[in-house]
VEXVEX-863086 format. One record per residue (C-alpha): x, y, z; residue in one letter. Coordinates in steps of 0.2 Angstrom, whole numbers, plus 2048, in hexadecimal, padded with zeros to 3 digits. Example, Ala and Ser with C-alpha at 12.3 -4.5 7.8 and 13.67 -1.06 7.14 Angstrom:
# residues 2
83E7EA827A8447FB824S
# end
This chain:
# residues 881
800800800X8068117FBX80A81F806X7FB82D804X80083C7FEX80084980CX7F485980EX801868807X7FD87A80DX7F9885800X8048927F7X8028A27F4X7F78A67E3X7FD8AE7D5X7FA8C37D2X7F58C97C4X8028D47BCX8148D87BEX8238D37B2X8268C57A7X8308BB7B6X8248BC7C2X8158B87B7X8208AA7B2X8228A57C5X8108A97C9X80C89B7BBX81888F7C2X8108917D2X7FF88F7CDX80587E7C5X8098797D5X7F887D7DFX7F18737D0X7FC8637D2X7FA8627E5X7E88667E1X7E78567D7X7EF84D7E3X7E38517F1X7D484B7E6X7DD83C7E2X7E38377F5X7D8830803X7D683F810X7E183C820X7D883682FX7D884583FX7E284284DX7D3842857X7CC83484DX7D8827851X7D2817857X7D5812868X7E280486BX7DF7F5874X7E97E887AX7E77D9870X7DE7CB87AX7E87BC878X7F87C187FX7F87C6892X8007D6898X8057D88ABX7FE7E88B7X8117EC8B9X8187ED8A7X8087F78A4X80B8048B1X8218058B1X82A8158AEX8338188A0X83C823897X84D82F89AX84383A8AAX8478348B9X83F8428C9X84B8458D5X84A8398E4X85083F8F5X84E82C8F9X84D82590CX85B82D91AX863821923X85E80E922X86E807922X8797FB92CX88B7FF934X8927F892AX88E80191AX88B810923X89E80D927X8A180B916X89781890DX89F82591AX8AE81F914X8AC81F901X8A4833905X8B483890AX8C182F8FFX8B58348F1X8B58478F5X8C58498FCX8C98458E6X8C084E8E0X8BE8608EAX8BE86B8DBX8B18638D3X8A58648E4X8AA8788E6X8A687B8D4X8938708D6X88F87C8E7X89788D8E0X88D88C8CEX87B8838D5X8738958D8X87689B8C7X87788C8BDX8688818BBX8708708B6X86685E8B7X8788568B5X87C85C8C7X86E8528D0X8708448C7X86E8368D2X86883E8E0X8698348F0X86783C903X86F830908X8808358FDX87B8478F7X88D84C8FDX8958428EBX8858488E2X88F8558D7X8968508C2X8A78508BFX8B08638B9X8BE85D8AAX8CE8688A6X8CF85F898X8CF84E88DX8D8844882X8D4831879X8CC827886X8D0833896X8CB84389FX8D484C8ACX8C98558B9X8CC8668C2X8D485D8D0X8E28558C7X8D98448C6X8DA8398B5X8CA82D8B0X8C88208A4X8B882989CX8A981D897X89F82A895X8A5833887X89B83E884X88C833886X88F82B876X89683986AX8A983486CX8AD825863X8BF82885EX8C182F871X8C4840875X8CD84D86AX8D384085BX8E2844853X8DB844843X8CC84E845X8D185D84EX8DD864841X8CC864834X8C2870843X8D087A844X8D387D831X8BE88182FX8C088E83DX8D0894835X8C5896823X8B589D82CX8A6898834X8988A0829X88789B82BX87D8A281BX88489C80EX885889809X894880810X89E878803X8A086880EX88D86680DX88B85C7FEX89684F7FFX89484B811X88184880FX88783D7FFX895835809X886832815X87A82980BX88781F801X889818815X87881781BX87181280AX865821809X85F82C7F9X86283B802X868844812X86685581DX86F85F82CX86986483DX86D86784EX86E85A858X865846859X85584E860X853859850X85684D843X84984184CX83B85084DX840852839X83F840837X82B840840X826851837X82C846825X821838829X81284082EX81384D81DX81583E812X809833819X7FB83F820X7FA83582DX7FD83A840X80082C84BX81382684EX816818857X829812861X82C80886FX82D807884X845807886X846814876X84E825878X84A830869X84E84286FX84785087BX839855874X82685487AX82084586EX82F83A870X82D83C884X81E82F887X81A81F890X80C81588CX7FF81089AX7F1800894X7E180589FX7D57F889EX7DD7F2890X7DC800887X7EC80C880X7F081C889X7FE829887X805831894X81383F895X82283989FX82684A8A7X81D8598ACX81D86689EX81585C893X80486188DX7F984E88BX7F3856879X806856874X805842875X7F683B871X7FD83585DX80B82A867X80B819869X815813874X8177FF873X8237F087CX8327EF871X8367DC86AX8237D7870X81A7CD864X80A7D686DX8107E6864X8117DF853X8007DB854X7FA7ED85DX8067F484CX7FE7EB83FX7EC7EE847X7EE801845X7FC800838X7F080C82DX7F0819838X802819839X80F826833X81C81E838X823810845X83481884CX84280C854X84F80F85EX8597FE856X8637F9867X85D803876X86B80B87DX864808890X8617F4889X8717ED87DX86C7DD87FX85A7DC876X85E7DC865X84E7D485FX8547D684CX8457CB844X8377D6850X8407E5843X83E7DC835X82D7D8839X8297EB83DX8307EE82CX8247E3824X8147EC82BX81B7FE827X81F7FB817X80C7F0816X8047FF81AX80D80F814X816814824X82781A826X83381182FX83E81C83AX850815841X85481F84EX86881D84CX86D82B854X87881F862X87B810856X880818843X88F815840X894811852X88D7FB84EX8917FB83BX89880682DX885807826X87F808838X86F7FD83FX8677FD82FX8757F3827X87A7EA837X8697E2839X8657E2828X8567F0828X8537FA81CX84A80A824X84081981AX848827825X857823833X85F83083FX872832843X87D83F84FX88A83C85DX897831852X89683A843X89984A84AX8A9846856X8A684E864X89C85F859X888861859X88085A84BX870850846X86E847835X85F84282EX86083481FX85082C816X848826804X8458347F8X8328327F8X83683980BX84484380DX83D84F7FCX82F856808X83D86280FX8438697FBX8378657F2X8408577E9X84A8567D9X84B8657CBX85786A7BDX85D87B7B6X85A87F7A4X8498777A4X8378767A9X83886D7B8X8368747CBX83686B7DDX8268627DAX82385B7ECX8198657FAX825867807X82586981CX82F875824X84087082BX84C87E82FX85988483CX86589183EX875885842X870877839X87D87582EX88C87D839X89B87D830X8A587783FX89A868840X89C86382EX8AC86782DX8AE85A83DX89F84D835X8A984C823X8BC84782CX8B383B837X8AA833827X8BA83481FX8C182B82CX8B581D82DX8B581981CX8CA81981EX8C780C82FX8BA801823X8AE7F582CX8BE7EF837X8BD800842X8AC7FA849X8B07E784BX8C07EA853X8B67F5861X8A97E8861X8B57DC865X8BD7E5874X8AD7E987CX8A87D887BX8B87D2883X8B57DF891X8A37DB896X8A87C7895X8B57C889FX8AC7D18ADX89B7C98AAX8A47B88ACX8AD7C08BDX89C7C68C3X8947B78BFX8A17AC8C8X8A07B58D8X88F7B78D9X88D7CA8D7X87C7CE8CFX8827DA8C2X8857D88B2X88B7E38A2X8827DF891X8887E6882X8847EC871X88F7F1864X89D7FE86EX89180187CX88B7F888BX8817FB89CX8827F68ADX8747EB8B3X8707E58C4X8657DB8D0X8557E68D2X8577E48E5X8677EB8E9X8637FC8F1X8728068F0X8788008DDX8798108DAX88B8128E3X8958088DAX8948178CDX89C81F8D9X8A98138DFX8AD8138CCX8B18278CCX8BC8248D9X8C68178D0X8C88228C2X8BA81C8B8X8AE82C8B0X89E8238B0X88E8298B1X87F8218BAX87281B8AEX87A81D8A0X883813891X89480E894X89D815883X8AD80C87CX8B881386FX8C480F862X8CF81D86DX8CE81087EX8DD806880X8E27F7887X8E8801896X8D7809897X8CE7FA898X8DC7F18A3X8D87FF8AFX8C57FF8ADX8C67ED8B0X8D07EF8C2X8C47FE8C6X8B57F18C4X8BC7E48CFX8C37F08DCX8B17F98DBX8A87E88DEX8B07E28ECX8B07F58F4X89D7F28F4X89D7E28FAX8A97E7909X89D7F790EX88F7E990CX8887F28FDX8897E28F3X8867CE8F8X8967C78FBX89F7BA8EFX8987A98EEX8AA7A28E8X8B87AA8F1X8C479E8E8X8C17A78D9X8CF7B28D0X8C97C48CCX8CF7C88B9X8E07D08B7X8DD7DB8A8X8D47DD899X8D87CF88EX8E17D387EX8D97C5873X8CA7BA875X8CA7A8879X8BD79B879X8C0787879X8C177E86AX8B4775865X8B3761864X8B475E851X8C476C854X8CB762861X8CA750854X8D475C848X8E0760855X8E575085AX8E5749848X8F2758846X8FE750853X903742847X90E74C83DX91075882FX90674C822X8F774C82FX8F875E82FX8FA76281FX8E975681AX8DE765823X8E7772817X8D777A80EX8DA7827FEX8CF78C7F3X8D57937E1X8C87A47DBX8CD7A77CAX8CD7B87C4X8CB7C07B5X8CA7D07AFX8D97E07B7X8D87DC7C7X8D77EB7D4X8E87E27E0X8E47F37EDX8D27ED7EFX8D47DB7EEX8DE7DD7FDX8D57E9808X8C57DE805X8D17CD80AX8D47D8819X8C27DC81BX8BE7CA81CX8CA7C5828X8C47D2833X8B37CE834X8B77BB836X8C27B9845X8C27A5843X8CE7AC834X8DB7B3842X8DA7A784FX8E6799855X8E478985FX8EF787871X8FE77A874X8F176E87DX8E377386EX8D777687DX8D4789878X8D5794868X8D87A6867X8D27B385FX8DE7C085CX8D97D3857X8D97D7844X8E77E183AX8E47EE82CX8ED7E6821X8EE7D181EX8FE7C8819X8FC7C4805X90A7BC7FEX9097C57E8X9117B87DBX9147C07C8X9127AF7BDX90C7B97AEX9187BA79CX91A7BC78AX9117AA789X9017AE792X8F87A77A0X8F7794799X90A796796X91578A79FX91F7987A7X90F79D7ACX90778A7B4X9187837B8X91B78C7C7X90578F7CBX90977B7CCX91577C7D8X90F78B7E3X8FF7807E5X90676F7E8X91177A7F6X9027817FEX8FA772800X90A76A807X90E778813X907774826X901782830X907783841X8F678484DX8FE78D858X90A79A852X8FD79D844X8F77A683AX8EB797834X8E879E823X8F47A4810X8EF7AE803X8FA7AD7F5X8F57BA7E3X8FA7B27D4X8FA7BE7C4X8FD7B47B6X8F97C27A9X8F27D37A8X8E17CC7A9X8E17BB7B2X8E57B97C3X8E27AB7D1X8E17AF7E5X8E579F7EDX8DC79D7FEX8E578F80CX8DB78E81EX8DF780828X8CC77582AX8CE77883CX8C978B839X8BF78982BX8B377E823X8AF77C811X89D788813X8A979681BX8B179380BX8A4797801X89B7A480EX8AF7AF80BX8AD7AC7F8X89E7B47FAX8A27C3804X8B37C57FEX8AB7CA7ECX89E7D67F4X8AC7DD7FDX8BA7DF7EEX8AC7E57E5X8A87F47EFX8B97F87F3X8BC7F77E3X8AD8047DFX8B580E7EEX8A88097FBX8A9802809X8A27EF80BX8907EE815X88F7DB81AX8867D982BX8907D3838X8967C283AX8937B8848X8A57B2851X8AA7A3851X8AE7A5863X89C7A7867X89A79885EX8A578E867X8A0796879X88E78F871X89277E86EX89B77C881X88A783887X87E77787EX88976A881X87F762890X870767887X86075C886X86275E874X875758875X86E74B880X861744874X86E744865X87C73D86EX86E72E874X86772C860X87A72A859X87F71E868X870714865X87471684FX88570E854X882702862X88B6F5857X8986F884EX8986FC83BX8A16F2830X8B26F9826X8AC6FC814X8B56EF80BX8B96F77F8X8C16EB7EAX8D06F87E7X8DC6F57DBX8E96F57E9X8EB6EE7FBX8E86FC80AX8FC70280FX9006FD822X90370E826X8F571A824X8F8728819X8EF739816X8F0739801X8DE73E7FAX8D87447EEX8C474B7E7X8BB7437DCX8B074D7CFX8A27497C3X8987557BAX8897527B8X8807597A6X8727657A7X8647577A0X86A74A7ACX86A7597BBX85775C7B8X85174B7B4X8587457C5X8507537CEX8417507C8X84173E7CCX8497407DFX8387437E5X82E7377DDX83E7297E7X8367337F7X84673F7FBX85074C7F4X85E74D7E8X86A74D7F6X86273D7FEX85E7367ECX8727357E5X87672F7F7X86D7207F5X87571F7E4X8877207EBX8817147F9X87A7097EFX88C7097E2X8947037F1X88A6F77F6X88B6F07E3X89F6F27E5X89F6EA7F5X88D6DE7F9X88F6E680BX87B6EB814X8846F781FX88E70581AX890716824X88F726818X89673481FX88D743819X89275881EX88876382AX88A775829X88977983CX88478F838X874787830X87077F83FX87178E84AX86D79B83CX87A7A3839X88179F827X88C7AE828X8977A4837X8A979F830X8B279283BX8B277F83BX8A177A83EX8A076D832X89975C839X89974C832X88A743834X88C730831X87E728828X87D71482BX87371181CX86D6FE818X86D6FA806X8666E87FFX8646E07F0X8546D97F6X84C6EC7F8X8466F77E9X8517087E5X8427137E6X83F7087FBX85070B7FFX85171E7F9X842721806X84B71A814X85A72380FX852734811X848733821X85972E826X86173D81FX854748828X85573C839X86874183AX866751836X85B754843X86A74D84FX878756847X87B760856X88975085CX89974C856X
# end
């Protein structure tokens, strides 16, 4: 269903007289009050705002009284809270605390009392607690560099704040203050139209895949710009987004919704607020199936749906198909779909939520990153959208004019020329980084929360640290009282952290910085626990973490650790897992972009950089270069390509990557060798050891490596969405291992093989040698494209597919070969598609072996039927090795 076309105000008539240009204007003009005249006769009238149809809750799923009635949004009153109420012993230690904490921090405290009369600032009650009201004052910086501030008082922090999300290079990057400094140098004019203007809103929609792009103030701005669009296109009032979501500071966006009866009302969240300004807001549970339902009910009356991707307060609900499915009903019914990006573009991915979770929104909203640390607001969207603020597209030298009835949308420092001139370095910059600036983070920040997660967890201390992307939160048990002064005991480790707010990491942070924010962590835990603030530890025994760890570690998994002790035979074992793949190119071949899109693979797959330990207990992950190792051969010459100078040595470079063991540990575990063997024929050679990398990976890189030389190649910047780890993979496997489903496959295989199978005794032309060797080879048969379709046609009729159908053939050869009734068949399982993640590169191939029971006595057509449910029953028990 189309989008309506919108209700335009009227221009000005045409006056009679005048001199040829103005009656020409005044014509022009006239043709426009005709054209949206037509299209008012042509489009349904918009229903009133105060027609819109009360929402219910739907009746079959149930909704408790206390998620009907909870606070939510970004105002919190001010709470004196109780006075007195505790024990000795933490009245001991919050004294304590109190004194240590102001005793650092003296400046900042006279600074808070001296400037309270005069300066009215809702930072300097934050957290507001009687009980504490003596450290109830912000931090005053002197100044700030990378991943640090210094106070007034001399102290330095680890910040975590930064700049609540706007600083994610780190304070003051070298790279970026030299391009503010040569804009102030050239002038700060606002007026005229700033030559960075048009290629930053083209270098913004190449990166967030919109048609068009436009400048503002600040997150708030672009997501009122963003509203205003929707409702002018659609002619529609309502908006709907979700309980968690934080779109700005305006009245609309400040809303909670209330279920009376069962019925939907909207209620302001702070006082201000008039109850007219928030009646067309419907606000919903994020990631409830309930909601979908209450969309698609009212999806007519809908301008738009507007989603805050990841909650910055909630990291870990990333409920990816509930967006997909919102998707759906917007674009069902004509709504716009609003990405409110403002914390996650360009922060989780190049292309930002959108591309991370593979999204495709009409209108999306980006600041903090972009800007570096400057004020900006960027609004993005589809054309049929983002024209309702120009008037769309028109030429000179013809008769055409901004045809589109257009809203208005203007400010007086919306396009600053400080703040493009900061927004075009830092896009620069990101497009220099690639994809592996934002995966490299990732990384790190997953590293942190695990290792204090796994600490927290292990002592029993209910507080935990999900993560999103290169931000987190500190979460905790509802019933621990005084949470709220372990903000404070992290201050006073040197730790700038806000309470209630995202923890922001940054590629500026180093490993020092998160060493120290680690110790501060511990040594904050175990200072609440000793005032009594926290439970104590459940396992003294246990070792806190010494730092933050500089790669990530998981165990192998077991079809690793069967590789790994094959390994140990000797160099020939080894050598039997080396993988290689051969992509021949034809055509120049772009080496620059061939390279950087080898490295962009690597980097997203950290399987690709990983080695196994000496005991082959644990594998590595270890963090991701710019560059990758590429060994370039020069084969080509006055005979060509299919010269002998040419093949000769290809020969040889081949057989010696294939004989060439990889050492597990040292690593790395995979070669790339570049073969030109004339201007226009080349061949990249591509050795993993199988220990890393399983033939789907294979085919999963060829896949992405072409998408990615292609856009590098085009000067873009590669948007795959993220890869799943192999770590997390393995860290899965160890988890379902005592599962009831690992149970129930281990008991179905057991039972399979409850006597042995017999060895499959083929007539070969020679005896079996003593000694096992590891010579192979593939065998290959290509099948023509008549026989391919008269045996898929004919697999279903033998009750199977063509899979099942030419494995009862091969079964059935060897049975002819051999007159054995039981032969095992082992046949590949690719674990990502069981977990559903096909993008996953590692080993998580698992053969599943078939013990089929062919019979001279039995009909082909019998035996392929019994083959296939056995094909599906193993399957269904893949999950075993």
């Amino acid at each position: 269903m189309a989008a309506p076309t919108p209700a335009v105000p009227a221009l000005s008539a045409p006056t009679s007289g005048g001199n040829d240009l103005e009656n020409a204007l005044n014509n022009q003009i006239a043709l426009i009050q005709n054209l949206i005249a037509q299209q008012r006769t042509q489009q349904p009238a918009s229903a009133p705002a105060g027609s819109l149809s009360p929402v219910k809750w739907p009746e079959r799923f149930p909704r408790s009284g206390a998620a009907a009635t909870s606070r939510f949004g970004p105002y919190k009153p001010i709470e004196k809270g109780e006075n007195g109420g505790l024990t000795q012993q933490q009245q001991k230690g919050l004294l304590e605390l109190i004194s240590r904490y102001v005793r650092k921090t003296p400046g900042s405290k006279v600074y808070a009392a001296e400037h309270r009369a005069h300066y009215a600032d809702p930072r300097a009650v934050s957290g507001f607690k009687s009980l504490w009201k003596e450290m109830v004052y912000p931090i005053v910086s002197a100044r700030s560099k990378g991943g640090r501030i210094w106070d007034i008082d001399g102290n330095e922090y680890v910040d975590i704040t930064m700049g609540f999300g706007t600083y994610f290079f780190g304070h003051s990057p070298d790279w970026l203050i030299p391009a503010i400094e040569e804009q102030l140098r050239t002038g700060i004019e606002i007026g005229p139209q700033s030559p960075i203007a048009g290629k930053l809103a083209a270098a913004v929609a190449e990166l967030t895949n919109m048609d068009r792009v436009t400048f503002c103030n600040t997150g708030s701005e672009a997501v009122m710009a963003a509203m205003r669009l929707a409702r002018t296109i659609t002619g529609r009032h309502r908006i709907a987004y979700f309980t968690g979501d934080y779109h700005g500071m305006f009245e609309e966006v400040l809303v909670r919704g209330a279920w009376v009866d069962g019925v939907y009302k909207a209620q302001p969240i702070a006082p201000g607020i008039p109850q007219s300004l928030v009646e067309n807001m419907l606000v919903l549970d994020y990631a409830d199936p309930a909601s979908l339902e209450i969309l698609k009910a009212h999806a007519h009356e809908l301008a738009a749906v507007m989603v805050e991707p990841v909650q910055s307060r909630a990291p870990a609900l990333q409920p990816r198909e509930f967006m997909h499915q919102v998707r759906a009903i917007t674009k069902e019914a004509g709504a716009a779909l609003i990405f409110d990006e403002v914390v996650t573009g360009f922060r989780c991915h190049p292309g930002g939520a959108q591309a991370y979770f593979g999204v495709e929104a009409d209108l999306a909203t980006y600041g903090k990153v972009i800007g570096g640390g400057m004020p900006i607001g960027v609004l993005a969207g589809k054309r049929e959208y983002m024209d309702a603020l120009d008037g769309g597209a028109w030429n000179y030298g013809d008769d055409s004019f901004p045809e589109v009835g257009v809203t208005f949308f203007a400010g007086t420092f919306v396009r600053h020329p400080l703040a493009l001139a900061a927004a075009w370095r830092v896009i620069e910059h990101l497009k220099g980084e690639g994809p592996r600036l934002q995966i490299e983070v990732e990384e790190r920040v997953a590293r942190f929360c695990r290792t204090l997660n796994g600490y927290f967890a292990a002592i029993g201390v209910p507080i935990r640290i999900p993560h999103f992307s290169a931000h987190a939160v500190i979460e905790h048990a509802p019933d621990l009282k005084h949470a709220s002064l372990l903000w404070y005991f992290l201050r006073e480790k040197g730790v700038h952290i806000w309470e209630g707010r995202p923890l922001y990491f940054t590629s500026a942070h180093t490993d020092a910085d998160l060493d120290h924010m680690v110790t501060a962590f511990v040594e904050a835990v175990h200072g609440m626990q000793a005032a009594g603030f926290l439970p104590a530890s459940t396992d003294t025994e246990v070792r806190p973490p010494a730092g933050f760890p500089r790669c990530d570690s998981a165990p192998t998994t077991e079809a690793q650790r069967e590789i790994f002790h094959a390994v140990q035979m000797g160099d020939e074992a080894n050598c039997s897992f080396n993988e290689s793949n051969i992509i021949r190119l034809s055509g120049e071949l772009d080496v620059p972009a061939m390279k950087t899109a080898l490295a962009d693979i690597v980097a997203r797959h950290p399987a690709l950089r990983s080695t196994i330990s000496g005991d082959g207990a644990t594998q590595f992950f270890h963090p991701s270069a710019k560059t990758v190792e590429i060994t370039e051969h020069n084969f080509a010459g006055p005979g060509g390509a299919e010269s002998r100078s040419a093949t000769l040595p290809l020969s040889l470079l081949k057989e010696a990557e294939s004989s060439t063991p990889f050492d597990l540990v040292q690593g790395p575990l995979v070669r790339f060798q570049l073969v030109h063997l004339s201007s226009v024929r080349h061949e990249l050679i591509f050795t993993a050891h199988h220990i890393i990398c399983d033939g789907w990976s294979f085919g999963m890189i060829m896949a992405e490596l072409g998408a990615a030389y292609n856009a590098r190649k085009a000067g873009r910047l590669p948007m795959l969405t993220p890869a799943m780890s192999f770590a997390d993979y393995a860290r899965l496997e160890v988890s379902q291992s005592l599962s009831s489903e690992r149970e129930t496959a281990e008991a179905f295989w057991v039972d399979k093989f409850s006597e042995p199978a017999p060895v499959l005794e083929l007539p070969t032309d020679h005896p079996r040698p003593l000694m096992k060797s590891y010579r192979g080879s593939m065998e290959s048969i290509t099948l023509c494209g008549d026989r391919y379709a008269r045996l898929k046609k004919a697999a279903p009729k033998l009750g199977g597919t063509l899979f099942s159908t030419l494995l009862s053939s091969f079964a059935t050869l060897l049975h002819r070969l051999t007159m054995q009734e039981d032969i095992v068949i082992g046949v590949p399982a690719a674990g990502q598609t069981r977990i559903g993640r096909d993008e996953l590169v590692g080993h998580c191939l698992n053969f599943l072996p078939l013990r089929l029971k062919p019979s001279t006595s039995a009909r082909f057509d019998q035996f392929a039927a019994e083959v296939k449910e056995q094909v599906l029953e193993a399957y269904d028990h893949q999950n075993y090795t």
